[in-house]
C-alpha positions in Angstrom: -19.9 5.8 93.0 -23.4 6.4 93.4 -25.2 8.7 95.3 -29.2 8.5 96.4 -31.4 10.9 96.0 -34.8 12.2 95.1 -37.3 11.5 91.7 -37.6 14.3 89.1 -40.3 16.9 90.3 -42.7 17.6 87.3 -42.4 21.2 85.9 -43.4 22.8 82.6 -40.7 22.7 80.0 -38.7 26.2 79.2 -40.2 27.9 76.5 -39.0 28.0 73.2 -37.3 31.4 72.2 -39.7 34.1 70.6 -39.4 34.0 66.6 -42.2 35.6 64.6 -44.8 33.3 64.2 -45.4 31.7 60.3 -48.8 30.4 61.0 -52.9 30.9 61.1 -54.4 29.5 64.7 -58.1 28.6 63.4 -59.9 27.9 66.8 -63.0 26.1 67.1 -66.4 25.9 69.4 -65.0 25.2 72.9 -66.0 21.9 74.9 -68.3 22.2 77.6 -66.6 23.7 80.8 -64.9 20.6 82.0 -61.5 20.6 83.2 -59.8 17.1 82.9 -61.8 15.4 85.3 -63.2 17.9 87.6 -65.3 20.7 87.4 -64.4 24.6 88.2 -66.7 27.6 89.3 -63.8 29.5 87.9 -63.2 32.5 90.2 -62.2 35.8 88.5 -61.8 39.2 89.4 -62.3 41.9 86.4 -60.6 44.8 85.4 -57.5 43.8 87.6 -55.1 44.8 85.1 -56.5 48.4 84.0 -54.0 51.4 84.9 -51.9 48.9 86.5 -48.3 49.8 86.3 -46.6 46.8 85.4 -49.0 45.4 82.9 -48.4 49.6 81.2 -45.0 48.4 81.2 -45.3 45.3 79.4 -47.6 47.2 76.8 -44.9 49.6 76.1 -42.5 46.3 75.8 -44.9 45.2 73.1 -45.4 48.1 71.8 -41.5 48.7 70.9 -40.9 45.2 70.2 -43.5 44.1 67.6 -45.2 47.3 66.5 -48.4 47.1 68.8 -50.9 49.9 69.0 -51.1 50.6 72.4 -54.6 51.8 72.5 -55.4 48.3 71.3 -53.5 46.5 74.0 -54.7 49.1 76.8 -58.3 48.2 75.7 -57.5 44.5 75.6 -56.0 44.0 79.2 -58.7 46.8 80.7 -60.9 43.3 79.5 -59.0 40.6 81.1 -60.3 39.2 84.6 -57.8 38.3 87.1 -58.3 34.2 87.4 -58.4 33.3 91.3 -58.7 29.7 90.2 -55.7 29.1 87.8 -53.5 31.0 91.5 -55.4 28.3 93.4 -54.4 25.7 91.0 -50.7 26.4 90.4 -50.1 27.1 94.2 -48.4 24.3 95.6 -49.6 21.9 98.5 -48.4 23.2 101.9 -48.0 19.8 102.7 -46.0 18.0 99.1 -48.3 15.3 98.1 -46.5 11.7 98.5 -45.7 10.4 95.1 -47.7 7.1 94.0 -46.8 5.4 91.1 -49.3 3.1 91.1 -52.1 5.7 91.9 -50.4 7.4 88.7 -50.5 4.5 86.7 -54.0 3.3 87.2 -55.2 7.2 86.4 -53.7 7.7 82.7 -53.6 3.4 82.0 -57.8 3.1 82.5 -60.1 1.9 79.9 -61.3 4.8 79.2 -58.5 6.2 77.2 -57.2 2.8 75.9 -60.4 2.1 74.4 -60.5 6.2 73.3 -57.2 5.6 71.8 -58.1 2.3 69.9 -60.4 4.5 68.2 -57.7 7.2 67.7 -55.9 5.6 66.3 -58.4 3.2 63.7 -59.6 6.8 63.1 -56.3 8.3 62.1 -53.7 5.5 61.3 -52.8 7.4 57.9 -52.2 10.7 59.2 -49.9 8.6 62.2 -47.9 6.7 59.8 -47.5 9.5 57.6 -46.2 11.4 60.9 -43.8 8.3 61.5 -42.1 8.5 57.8 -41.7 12.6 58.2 -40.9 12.7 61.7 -40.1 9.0 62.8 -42.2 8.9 65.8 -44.1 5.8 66.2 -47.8 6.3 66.3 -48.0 4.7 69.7 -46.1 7.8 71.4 -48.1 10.5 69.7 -51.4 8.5 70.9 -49.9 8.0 74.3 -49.4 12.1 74.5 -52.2 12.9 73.0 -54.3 10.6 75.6 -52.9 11.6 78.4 -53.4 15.2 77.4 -56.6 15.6 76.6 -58.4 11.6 76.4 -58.0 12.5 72.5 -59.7 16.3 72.8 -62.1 15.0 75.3 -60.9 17.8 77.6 -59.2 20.9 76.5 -59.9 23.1 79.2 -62.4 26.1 79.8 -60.3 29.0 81.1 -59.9 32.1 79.1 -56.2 31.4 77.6 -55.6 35.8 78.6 -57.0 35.6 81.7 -54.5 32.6 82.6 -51.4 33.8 81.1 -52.1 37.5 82.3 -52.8 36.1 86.2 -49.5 34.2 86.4 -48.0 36.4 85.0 -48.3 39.1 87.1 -50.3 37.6 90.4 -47.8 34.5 89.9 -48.4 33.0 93.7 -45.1 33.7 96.1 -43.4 30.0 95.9 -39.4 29.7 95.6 -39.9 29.6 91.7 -41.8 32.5 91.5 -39.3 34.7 89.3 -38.7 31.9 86.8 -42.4 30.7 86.4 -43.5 34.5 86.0 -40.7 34.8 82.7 -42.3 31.6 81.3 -45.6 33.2 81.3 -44.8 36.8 80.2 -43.3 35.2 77.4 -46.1 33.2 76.5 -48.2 36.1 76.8 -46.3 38.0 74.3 -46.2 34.8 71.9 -50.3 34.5 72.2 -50.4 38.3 71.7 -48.1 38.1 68.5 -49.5 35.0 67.0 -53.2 36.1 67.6 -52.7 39.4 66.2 -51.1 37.8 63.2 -54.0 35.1 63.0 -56.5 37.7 63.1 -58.1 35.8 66.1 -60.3 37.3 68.8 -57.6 36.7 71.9 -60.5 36.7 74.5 -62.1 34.2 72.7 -59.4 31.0 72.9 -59.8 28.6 75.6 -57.7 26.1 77.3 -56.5 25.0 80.7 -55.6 26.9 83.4 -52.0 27.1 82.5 -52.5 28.2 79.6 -52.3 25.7 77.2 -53.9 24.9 73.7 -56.0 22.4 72.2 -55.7 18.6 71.5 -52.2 18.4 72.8 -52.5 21.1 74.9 -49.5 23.1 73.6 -48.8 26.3 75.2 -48.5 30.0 73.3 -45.0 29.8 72.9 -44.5 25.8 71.6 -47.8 26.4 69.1 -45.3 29.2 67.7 -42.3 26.9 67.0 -43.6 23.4 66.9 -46.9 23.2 65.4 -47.9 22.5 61.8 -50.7 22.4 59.8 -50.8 18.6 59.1 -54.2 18.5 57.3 -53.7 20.8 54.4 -55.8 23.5 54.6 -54.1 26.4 55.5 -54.2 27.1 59.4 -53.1 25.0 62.1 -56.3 24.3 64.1 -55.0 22.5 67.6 -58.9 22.4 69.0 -60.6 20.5 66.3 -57.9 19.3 63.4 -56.3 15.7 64.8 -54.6 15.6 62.0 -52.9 19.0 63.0 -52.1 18.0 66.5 -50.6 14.2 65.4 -48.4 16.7 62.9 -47.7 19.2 65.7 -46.8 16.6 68.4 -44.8 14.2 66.3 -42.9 17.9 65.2 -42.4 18.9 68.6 -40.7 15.3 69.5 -38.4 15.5 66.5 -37.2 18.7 66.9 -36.6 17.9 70.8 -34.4 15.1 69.7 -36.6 12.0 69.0 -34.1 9.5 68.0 -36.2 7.6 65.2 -36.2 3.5 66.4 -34.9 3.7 69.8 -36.0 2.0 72.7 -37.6 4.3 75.7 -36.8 2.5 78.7 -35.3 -0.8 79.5 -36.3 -2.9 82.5 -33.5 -3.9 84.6 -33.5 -7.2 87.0 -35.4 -7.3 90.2 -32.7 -9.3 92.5 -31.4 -7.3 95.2 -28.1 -5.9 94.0 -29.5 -4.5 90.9 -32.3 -2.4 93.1 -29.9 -1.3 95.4 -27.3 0.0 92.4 -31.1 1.3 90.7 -31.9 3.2 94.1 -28.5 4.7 94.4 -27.8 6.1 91.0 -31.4 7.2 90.6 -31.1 11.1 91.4 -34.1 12.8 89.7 -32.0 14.1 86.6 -34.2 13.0 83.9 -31.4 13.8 81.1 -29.0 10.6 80.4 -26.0 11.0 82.3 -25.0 7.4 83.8 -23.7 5.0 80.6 -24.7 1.7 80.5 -21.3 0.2 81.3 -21.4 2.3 84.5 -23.9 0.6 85.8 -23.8 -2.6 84.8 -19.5 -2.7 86.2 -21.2 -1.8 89.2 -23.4 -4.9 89.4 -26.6 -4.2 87.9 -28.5 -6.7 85.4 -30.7 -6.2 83.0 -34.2 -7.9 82.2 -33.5 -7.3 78.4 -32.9 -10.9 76.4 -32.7 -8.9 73.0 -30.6 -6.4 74.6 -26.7 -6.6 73.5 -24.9 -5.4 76.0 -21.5 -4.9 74.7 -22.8 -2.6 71.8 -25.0 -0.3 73.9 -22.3 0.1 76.6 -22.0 3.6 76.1 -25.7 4.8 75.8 -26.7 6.7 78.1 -29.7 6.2 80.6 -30.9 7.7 83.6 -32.5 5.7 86.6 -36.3 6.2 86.3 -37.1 5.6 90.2 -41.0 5.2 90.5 -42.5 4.8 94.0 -45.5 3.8 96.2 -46.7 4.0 99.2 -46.2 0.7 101.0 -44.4 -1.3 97.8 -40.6 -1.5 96.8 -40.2 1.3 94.4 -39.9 -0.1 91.2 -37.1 1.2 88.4 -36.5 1.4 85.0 -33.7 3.1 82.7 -34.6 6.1 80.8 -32.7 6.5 77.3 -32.5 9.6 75.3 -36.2 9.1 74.0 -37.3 8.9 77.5 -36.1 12.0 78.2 -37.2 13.4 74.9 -40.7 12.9 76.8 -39.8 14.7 79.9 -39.5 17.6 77.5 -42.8 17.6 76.6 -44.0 17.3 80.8 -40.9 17.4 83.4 -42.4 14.2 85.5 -40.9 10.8 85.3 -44.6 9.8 85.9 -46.0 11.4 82.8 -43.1 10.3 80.6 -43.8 6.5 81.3 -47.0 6.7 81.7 -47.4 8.4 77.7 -45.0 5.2 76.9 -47.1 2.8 78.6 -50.5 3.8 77.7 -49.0 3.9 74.0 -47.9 0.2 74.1 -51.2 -0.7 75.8 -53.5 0.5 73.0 -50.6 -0.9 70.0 -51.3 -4.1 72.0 -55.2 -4.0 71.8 -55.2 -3.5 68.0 -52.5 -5.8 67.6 -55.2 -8.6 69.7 -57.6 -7.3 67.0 -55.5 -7.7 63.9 -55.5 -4.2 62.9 -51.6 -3.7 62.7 -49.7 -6.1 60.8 -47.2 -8.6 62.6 -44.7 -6.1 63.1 -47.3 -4.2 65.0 -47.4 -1.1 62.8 -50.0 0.0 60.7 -50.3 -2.1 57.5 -48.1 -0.2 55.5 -45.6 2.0 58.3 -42.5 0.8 58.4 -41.4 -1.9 61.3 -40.0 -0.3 64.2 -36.1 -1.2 65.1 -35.2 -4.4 67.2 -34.7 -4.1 70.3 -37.4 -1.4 71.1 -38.4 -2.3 74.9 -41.8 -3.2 75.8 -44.0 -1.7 78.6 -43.2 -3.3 81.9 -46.2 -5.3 82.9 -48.7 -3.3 85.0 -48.8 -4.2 88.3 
């Protein structure tokens, strides 16, 4: 019935299909150069993309398709500096890196960002329950994104956004994906063209990581087009320095990806033999639903879930989350539609349960402090659904 193969491979999501943007980007001061963790001397070669032929090309593109003035765009990209560093960066491994779950785990689940988002949280738990009634994402999941992000805006990164896009999108390195992940960035180019142009923002000037992507949550050109909002009232959508704009943005970005308001994430299944051999054959790397419960559990396969009633979930649908180590049995858990509602925001089973896990971590430490209510919601958000799985217990 089943058979075995590899976990998801993380990948950026598609992009959203061009629309004309509706909103203001107000962009603040950037952070000091600090990219998540480590430091770059970024490498950069100017005037790169000055009488270059296909760049002319895509000027004349722009220029047909949304009434650019080419002089403007000719000056523009005769200004951008091919990025060495963000080729380095997206250029895979020649060896692939062996997956660790626990390495993973201990990265994004540190103090560091639990405490951070304790204090997210306390700092914002009105605009995050507001987000829940408008969106129905619990606050937990937007702080878990936004954590594992950016540690809460802590690190945004400090590449010139037109370098970036520009570099991959026409020095895109020569990997078997190369076609596809050069469309991805062309058309977030022309979406950060559009939008800036429309926003009356200096394009040169906007910041983020070496992908591309924007502000708190780190949304890219093309997603800050369709998904974000401006959540703090006043006017522009600010995704550097507005929380309150990226809680809005994030929890808009889940809903309209199909955030299925009081659903579990994952559920833990038993560790006996049988149900880890079932888990290891039926986990192949799909991170969309596509085994039912019934499936599985008519195979053999039981369930660490005493609230969970079997007979009326029997059709949901889950994938096999399969989440190895080095040395260690590789664990599993099922993914239901919110899990792979996550997957959407970062194609990695990793990332996906590590944004759940670090979410239930920091609900937990405010629960231990009393400053959600028993149902472990803000005072006055409404109590989740029954039967919403916990994180599994760090190991």
């Amino acid at each position: 019935m089943f058979a075995a193969a590899g976990p998801a491979e993380a990948q950026t999501p598609a992009a959203s299909p061009l629309r004309k943007p509706r909103i203001v980007i107000a962009q603040g001061q950037p952070q000091a150069p600090v990219q998540q963790g480590q430091t770059f001397e970024e490498e950069i070669i100017p005037q790169r993309y000055a009488n270059n032929g296909d760049v002319d090309a895509f000027i004349d593109d722009m220029v047909a398709r949304f009434d650019f003035d080419p002089a403007v765009l000719h000056d523009l990209f005769s200004r951008v500096s091919y990025s060495a560093t963000a080729v380095k960066l997206v250029t895979p491994a020649p060896t692939p890196a062996v997956k660790n779950w626990r390495a993973y785990q201990g990265r994004f689940l540190d103090a560091v960002r639990i405490n951070a988002g304790v204090k997210f949280w306390r700092n914002n738990q009105a605009t995050l329950q507001r987000a829940y009634e408008q969106f129905g994402v619990p606050p937990e999941v937007i702080v878990g994104i936004i954590g594992v992000e950016t540690i809460y805006g802590r690190y945004m990164g400090n590449f010139r956004v037109l370098d970036a896009l520009t570099t991959l999108t026409f020095d895109y390195p020569n990997t078997p994906n190369r076609a596809e992940r050069e469309a991805t960035f062309r058309k977030n180019l022309a979406d950060f063209l559009v939008w800036t142009r429309d926003s009356q923002v200096d394009p040169t000037s906007v910041l983020g990581s070496y992908t591309g992507a924007i502000g708190i949550p780190q949304f890219l050109p093309s997603s800050i087009v369709q998904y974000a909002v401006d959540y703090d009232g006043d006017g522009s959508i600010d995704l550097r320095t507005s929380q309150a704009d990226a809680i809005g943005s994030v929890a808009n970005y889940l809903k309209q990806n199909g955030w299925e308001t009081g659903r579990p994430v994952v559920w833990n299944i038993a560790t006996d033999v049988g149900s880890l051999g079932i888990a290891q054959a039926a986990a192949n790397g799909q991170p969309e639903p596509h085994w039912s419960l019934e499936q599985l559990l008519r195979a053999g396969m039981l369930m660490n879930e005493p609230s969970l009633d079997t007979a009326a979930e029997a059709g949901t649908p889950v994938t096999v989350v399969d989440l190895p180590s080095p040395g260690l049995p590789t664990q599993y858990v099922l993914g239901l539609k919110n899990f792979y509602v996550l997957t959407r925001y970062n194609r990695s089973f990793f990332y996906a349960l590590a944004v759940y896990q670090l979410g239930q971590r920091i609900k937990s430490q405010l629960a231990a402090t009393s400053d959600l209510n028993s149902n472990g919601v803000g005072a006055s958000a409404p109590a989740p659904a029954p039967g919403v799985a916990p994180a599994p217990a760090m190991q």
